[in-house]
MMTF fields as JSON, N, C-alpha, C and O atoms, coordinates in Angstrom:
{
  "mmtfVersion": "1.0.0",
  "mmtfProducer": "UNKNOWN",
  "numBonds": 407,
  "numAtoms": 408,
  "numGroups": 102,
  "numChains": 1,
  "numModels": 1,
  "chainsPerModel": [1],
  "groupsPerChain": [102],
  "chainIdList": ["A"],
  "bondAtomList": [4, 2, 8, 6, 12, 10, 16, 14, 20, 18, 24, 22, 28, 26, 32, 30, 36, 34, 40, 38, 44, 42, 48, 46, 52, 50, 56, 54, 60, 58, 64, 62, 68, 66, 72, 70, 76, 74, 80, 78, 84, 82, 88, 86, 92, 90, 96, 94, 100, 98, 104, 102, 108, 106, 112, 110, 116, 114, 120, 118, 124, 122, 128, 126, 132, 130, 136, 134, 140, 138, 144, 142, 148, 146, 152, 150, 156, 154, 160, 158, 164, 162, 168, 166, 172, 170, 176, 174, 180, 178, 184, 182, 188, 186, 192, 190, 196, 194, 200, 198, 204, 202, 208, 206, 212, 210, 216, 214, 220, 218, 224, 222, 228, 226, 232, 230, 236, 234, 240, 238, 244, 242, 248, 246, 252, 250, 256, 254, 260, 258, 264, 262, 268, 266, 272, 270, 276, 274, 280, 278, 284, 282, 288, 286, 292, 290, 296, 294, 300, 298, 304, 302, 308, 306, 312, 310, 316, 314, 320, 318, 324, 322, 328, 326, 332, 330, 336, 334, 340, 338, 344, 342, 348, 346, 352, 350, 356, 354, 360, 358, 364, 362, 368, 366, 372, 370, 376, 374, 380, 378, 384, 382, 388, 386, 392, 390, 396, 394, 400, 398, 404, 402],
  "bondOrderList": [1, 1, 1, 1, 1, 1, 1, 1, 1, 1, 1, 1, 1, 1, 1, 1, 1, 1, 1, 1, 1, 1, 1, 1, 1, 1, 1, 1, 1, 1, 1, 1, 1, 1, 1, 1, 1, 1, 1, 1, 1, 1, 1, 1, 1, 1, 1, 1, 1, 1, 1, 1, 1, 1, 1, 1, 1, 1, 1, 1, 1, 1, 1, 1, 1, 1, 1, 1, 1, 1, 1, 1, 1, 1, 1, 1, 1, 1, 1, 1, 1, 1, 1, 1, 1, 1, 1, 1, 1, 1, 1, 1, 1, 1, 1, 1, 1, 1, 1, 1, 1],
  "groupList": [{"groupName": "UNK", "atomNameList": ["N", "CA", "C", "O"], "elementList": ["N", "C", "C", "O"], "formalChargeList": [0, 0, 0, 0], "bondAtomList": [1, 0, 2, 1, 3, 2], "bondOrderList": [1, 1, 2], "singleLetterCode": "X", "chemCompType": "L-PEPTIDE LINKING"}],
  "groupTypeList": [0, 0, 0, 0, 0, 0, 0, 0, 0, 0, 0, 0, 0, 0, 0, 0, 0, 0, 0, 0, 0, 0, 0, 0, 0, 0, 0, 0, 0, 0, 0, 0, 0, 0, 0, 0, 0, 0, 0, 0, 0, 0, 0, 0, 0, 0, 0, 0, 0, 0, 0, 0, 0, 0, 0, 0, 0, 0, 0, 0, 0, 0, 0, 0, 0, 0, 0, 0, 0, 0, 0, 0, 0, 0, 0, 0, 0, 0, 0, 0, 0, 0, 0, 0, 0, 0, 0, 0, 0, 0, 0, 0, 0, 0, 0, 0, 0, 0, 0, 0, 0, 0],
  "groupIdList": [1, 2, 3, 4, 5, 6, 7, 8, 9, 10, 11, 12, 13, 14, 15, 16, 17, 18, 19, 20, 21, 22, 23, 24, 25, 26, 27, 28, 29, 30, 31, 32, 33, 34, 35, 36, 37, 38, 39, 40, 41, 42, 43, 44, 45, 46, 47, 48, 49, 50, 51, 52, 53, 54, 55, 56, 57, 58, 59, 60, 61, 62, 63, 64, 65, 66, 67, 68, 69, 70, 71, 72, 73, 74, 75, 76, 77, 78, 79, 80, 81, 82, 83, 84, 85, 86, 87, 88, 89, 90, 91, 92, 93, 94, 95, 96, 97, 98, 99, 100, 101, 102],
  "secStructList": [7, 7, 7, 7, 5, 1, 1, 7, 7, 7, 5, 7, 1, 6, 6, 1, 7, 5, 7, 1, 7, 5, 7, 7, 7, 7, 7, 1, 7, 7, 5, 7, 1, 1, 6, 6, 7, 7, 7, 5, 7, 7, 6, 6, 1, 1, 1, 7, 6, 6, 6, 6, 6, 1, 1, 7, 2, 2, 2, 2, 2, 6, 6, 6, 6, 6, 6, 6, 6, 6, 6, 6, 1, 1, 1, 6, 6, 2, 2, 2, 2, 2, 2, 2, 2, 2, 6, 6, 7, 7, 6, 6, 6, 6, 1, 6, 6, 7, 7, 7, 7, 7],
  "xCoordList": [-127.488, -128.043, -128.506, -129.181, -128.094, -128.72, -130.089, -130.495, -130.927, -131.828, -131.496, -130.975, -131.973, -131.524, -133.289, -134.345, -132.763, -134.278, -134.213, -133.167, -135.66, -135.503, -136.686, -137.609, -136.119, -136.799, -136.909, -135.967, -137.537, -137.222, -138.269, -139.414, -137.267, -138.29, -139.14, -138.904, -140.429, -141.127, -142.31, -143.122, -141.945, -142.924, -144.192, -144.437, -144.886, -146.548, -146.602, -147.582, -145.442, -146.209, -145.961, -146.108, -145.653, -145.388, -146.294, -147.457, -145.662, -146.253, -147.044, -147.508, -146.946, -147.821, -146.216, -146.306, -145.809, -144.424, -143.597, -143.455, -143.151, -142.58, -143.371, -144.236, -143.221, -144.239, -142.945, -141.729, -143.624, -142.635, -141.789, -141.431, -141.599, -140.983, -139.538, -138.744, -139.254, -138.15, -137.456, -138.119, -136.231, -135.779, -135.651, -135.436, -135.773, -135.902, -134.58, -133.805, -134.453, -133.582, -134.061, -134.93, -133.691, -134.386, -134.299, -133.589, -135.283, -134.965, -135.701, -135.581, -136.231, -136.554, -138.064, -138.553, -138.934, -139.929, -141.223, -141.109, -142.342, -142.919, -144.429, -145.417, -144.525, -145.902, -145.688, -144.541, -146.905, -146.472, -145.97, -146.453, -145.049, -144.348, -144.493, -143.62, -146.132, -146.72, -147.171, -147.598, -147.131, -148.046, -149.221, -149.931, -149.384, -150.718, -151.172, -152.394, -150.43, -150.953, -150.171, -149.03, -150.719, -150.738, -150.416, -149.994, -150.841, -150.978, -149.803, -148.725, -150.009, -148.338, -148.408, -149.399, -147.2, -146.847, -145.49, -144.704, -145.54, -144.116, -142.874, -142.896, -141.934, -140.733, -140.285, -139.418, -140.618, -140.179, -141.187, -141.04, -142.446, -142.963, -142.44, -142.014, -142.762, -142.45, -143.606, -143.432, -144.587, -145.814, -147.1, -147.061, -148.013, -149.368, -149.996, -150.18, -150.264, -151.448, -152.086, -151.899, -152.94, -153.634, -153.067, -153.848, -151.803, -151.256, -150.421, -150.363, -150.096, -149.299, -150.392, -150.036, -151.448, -152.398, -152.969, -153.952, -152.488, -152.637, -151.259, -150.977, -150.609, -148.968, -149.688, -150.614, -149.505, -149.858, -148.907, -147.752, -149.74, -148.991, -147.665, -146.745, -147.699, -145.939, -145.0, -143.811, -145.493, -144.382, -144.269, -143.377, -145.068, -144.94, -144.362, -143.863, -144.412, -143.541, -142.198, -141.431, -141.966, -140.824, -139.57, -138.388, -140.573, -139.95, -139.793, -139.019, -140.631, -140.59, -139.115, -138.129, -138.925, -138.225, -136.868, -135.897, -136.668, -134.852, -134.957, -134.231, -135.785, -135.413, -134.497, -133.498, -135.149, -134.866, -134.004, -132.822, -135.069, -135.114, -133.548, -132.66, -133.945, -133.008, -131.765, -131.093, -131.394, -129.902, -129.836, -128.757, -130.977, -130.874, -131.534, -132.144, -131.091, -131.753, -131.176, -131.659, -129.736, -129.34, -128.457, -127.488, -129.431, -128.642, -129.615, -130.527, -129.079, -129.408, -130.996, -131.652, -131.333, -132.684, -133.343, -134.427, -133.097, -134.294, -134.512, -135.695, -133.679, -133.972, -134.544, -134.951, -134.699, -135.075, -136.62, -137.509, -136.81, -137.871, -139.005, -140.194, -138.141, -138.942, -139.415, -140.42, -138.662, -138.908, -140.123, -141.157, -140.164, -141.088, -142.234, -143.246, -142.207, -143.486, -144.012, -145.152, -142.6, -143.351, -144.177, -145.269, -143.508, -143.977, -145.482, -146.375, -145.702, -146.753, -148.04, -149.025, -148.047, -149.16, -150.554, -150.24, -151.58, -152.466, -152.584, -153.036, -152.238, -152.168, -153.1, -153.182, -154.479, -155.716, -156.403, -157.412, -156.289, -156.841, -156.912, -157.813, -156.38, -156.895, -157.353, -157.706, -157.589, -158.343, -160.011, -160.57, -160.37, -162.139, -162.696, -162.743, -163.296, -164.744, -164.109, -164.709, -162.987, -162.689, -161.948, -161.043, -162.703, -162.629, -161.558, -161.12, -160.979, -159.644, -159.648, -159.868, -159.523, -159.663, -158.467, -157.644, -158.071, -156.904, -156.997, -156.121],
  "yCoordList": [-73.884, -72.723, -71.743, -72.088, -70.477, -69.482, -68.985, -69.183, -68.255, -67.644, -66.243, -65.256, -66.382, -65.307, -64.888, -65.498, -63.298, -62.663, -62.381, -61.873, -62.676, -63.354, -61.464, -61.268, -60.452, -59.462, -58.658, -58.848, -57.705, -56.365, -56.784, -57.207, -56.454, -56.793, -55.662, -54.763, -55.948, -55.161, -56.112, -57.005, -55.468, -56.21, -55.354, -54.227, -56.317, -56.186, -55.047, -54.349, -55.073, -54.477, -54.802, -56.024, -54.476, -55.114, -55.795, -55.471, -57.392, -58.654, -59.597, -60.732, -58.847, -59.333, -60.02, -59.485, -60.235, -60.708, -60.255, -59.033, -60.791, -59.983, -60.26, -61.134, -59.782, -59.427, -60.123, -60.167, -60.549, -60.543, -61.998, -62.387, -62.519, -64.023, -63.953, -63.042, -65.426, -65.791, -66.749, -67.336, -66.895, -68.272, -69.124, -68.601, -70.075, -71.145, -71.644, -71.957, -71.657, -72.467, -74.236, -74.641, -74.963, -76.23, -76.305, -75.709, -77.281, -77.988, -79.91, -81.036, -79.546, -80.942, -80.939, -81.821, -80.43, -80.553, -79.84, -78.748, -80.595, -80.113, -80.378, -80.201, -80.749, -80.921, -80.365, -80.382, -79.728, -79.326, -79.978, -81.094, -79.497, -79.945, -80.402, -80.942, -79.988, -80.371, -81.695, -82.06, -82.431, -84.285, -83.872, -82.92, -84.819, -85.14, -84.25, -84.249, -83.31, -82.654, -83.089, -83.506, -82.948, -83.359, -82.519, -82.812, -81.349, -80.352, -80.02, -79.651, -80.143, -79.716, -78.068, -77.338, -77.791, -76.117, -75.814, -76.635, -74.893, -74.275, -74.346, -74.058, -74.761, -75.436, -73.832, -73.986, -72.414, -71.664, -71.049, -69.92, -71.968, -71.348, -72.686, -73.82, -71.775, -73.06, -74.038, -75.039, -73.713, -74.412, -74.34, -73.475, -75.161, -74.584, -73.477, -73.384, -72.705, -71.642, -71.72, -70.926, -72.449, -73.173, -73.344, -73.211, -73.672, -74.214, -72.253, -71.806, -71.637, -70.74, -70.069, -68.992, -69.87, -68.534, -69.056, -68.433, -70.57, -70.492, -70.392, -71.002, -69.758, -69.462, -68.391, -67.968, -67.605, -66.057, -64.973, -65.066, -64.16, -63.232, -62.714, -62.612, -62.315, -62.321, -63.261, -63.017, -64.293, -65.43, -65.517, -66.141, -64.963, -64.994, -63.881, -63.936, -62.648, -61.71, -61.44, -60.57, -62.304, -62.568, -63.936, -64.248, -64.327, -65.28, -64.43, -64.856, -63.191, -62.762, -62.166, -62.443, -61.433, -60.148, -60.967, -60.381, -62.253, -62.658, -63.471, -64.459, -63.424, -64.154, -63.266, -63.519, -62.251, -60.791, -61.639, -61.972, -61.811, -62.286, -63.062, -62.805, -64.289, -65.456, -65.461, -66.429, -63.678, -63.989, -64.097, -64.435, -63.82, -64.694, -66.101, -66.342, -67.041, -68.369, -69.258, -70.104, -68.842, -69.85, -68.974, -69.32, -67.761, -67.396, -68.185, -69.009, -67.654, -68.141, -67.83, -68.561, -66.529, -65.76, -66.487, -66.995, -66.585, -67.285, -68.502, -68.841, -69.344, -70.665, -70.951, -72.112, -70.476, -69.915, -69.653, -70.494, -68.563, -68.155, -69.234, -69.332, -70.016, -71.323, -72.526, -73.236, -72.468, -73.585, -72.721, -73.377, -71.648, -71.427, -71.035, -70.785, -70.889, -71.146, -72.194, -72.332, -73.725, -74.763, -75.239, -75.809, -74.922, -75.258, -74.425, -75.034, -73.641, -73.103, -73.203, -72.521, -74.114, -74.74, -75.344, -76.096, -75.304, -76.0, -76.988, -76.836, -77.722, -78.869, -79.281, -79.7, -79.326, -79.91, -78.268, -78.531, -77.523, -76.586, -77.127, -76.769, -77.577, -77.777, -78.896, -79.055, -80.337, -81.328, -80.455, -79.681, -81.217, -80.74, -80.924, -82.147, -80.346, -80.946, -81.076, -81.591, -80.559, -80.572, -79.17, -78.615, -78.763, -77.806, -77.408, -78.186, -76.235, -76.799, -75.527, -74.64, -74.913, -73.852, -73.234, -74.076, -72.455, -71.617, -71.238, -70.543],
  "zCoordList": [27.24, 26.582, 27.648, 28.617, 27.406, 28.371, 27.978, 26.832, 29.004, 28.647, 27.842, 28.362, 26.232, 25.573, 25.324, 25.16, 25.428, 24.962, 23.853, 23.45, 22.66, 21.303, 21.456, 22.246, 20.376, 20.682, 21.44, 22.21, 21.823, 22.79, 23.638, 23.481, 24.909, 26.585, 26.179, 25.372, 27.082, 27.337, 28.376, 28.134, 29.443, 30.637, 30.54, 30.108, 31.102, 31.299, 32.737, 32.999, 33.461, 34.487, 35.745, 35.723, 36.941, 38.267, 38.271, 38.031, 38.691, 38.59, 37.383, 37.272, 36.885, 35.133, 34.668, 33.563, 34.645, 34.022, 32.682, 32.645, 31.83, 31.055, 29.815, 29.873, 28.996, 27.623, 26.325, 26.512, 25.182, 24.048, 24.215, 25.327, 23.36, 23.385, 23.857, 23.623, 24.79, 25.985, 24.993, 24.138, 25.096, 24.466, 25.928, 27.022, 25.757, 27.415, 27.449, 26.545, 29.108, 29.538, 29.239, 30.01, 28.488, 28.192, 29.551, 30.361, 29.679, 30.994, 30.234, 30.716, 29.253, 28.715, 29.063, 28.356, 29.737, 30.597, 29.698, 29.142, 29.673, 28.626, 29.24, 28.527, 30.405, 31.055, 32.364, 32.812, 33.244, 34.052, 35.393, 35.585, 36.424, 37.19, 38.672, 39.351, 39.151, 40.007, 39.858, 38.763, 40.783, 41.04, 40.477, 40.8, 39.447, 39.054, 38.259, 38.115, 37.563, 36.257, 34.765, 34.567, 34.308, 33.109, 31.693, 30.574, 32.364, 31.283, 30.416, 30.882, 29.333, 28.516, 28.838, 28.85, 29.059, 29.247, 28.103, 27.631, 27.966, 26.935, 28.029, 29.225, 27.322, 28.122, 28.739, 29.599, 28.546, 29.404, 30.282, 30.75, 30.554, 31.941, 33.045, 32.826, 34.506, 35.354, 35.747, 36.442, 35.322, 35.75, 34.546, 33.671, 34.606, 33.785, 34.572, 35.786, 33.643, 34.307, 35.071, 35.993, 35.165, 36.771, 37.479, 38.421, 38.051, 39.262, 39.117, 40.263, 38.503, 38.73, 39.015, 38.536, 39.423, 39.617, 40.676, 41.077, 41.613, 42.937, 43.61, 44.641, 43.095, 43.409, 44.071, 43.378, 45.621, 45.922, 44.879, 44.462, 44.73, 44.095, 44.332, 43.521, 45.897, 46.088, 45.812, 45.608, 45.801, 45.165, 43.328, 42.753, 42.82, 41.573, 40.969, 39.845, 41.803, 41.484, 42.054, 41.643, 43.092, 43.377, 42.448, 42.593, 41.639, 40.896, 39.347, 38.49, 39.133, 37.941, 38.531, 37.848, 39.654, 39.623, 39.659, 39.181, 40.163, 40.41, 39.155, 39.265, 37.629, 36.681, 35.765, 35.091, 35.977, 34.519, 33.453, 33.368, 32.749, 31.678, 31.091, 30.278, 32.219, 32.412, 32.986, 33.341, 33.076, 33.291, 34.858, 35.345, 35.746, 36.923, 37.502, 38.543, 36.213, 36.426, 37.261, 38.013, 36.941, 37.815, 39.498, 40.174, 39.591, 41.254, 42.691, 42.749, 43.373, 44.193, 44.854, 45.595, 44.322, 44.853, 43.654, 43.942, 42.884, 41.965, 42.18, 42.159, 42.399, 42.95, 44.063, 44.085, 44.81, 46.501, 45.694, 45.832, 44.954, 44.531, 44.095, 44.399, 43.246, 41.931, 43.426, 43.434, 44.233, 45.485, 46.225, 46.349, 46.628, 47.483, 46.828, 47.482, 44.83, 44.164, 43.902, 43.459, 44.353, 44.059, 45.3, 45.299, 46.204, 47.754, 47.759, 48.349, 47.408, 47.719, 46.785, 47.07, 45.581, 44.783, 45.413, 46.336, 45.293, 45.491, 44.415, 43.28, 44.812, 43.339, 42.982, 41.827, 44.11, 43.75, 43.171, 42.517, 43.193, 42.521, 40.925, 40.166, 40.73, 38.906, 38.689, 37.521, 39.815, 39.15, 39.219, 39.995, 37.747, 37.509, 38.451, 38.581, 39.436, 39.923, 41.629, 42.572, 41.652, 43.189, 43.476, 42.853, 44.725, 45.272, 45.983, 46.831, 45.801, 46.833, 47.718, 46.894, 48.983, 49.909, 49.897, 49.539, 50.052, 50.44, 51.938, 52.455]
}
């Protein structure tokens, strides 16, 4: 299944991502994708909210800009992109009660 846009794009905004419902690339994945979280996420984000908002911002808008709205999911800059947002997680940023530094 491709990423089909269900409704009219309308983005939030440089770096805010896109606005209005995505149909997902399944990927089957329904919790998030960092070690040791748990969190169920909607099968078309790449991460829970917490771990994506210790993504730096240039990496998260570099993963919005090579997706456009799926039809660059599977190139090569987006994949490049999704690796150097996973590489760059603080994973302990979202257990409760531990501090994590940047």
């Amino acid at each position: 299944m491709t990423g089909q846009q269900v409704g009219k794009a309308v983005t939030g905004g440089h770096g805010r991502g896109p606005r209005g419902r995505f149909a997902t690339l399944y990927s089957g994945v329904l919790s998030c994708p960092i070690a040791g979280c748990a969190r169920e996420i909607d099968p078309s984000r790449l991460m829970c909210r917490c771990h994506w908002y210790t993504v730096p911002k240039e990496l998260r808008d570099r993963v919005w800009a090579t997706w456009r709205s799926g039809q660059g999911a599977y190139s090569h800059e987006h994949q490049n992109a999704v690796r150097l947002a996973m590489s760059a997680v603080i994973a302990e940023a979202c257990i409760p009660g531990h501090a994590a530094v940047r």
